[in-house]
C-alpha positions as CSV (number, residue, x, y, z in Angstrom):
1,X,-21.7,-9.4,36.0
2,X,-18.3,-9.5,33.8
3,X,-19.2,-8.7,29.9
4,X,-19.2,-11.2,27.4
5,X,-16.6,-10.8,24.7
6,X,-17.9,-11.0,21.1
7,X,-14.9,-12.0,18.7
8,X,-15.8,-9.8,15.2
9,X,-14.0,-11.1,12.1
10,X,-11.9,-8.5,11.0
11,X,-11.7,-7.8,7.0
12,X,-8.0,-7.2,6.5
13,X,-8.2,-5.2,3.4
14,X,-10.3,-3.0,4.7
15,X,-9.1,-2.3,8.2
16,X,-5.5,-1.6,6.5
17,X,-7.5,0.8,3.8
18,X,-9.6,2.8,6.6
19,X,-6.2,3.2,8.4
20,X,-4.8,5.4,5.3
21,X,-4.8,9.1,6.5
22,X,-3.4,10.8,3.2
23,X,-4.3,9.8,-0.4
24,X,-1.7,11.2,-2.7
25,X,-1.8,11.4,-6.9
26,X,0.8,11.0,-8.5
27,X,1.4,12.0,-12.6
28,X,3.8,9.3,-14.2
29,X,4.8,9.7,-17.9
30,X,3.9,6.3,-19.5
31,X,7.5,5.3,-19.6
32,X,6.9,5.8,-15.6
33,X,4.1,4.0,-15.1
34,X,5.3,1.5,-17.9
35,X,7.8,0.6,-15.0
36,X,6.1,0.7,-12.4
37,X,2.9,-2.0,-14.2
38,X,6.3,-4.0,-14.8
39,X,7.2,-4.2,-11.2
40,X,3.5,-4.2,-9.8
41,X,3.4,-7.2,-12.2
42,X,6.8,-9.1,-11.2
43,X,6.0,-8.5,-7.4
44,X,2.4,-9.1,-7.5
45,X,1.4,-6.2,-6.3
46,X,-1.3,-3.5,-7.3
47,X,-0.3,-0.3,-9.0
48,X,-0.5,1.7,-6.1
49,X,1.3,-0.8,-3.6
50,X,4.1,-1.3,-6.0
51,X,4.5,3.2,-6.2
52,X,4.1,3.2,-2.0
53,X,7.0,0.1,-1.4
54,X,9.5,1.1,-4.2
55,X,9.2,4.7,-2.7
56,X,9.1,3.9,1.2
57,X,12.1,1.4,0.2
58,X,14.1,4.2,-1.3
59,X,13.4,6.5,1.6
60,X,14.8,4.3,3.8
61,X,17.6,4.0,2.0
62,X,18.1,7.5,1.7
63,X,17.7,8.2,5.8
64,X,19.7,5.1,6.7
């Protein structure tokens, strides 16, 4: 008898925040983290994502 397939809605946000294997803190001056609410703001991004892509981007920019 083949299995039925159940289709399970999958909660974005939370699949991509269970994948996470490394939580990291970070200490900003407020001139730092000044910039970086500026840029969360401008992009639409939360705090932390704006910190993760401005750092990742500059990484890769760094290695390429």
């Amino acid at each position: 008898m083949p299995h039925a397939t159940h289709s399970v809605p999958r909660r974005k946000s939370r699949d991509y925040s269970r994948r996470r294997e490394a939580l990291v803190g970070v200490r900003l001056s407020p001139d730092e983290l000044a910039i970086v609410k500026a840029v969360a703001e401008r992009d639409g991004l939360t705090l932390p994502a704006a910190l993760r892509e401005g750092f990742l981007r500059h990484a890769a920019a760094d290695t390429g």
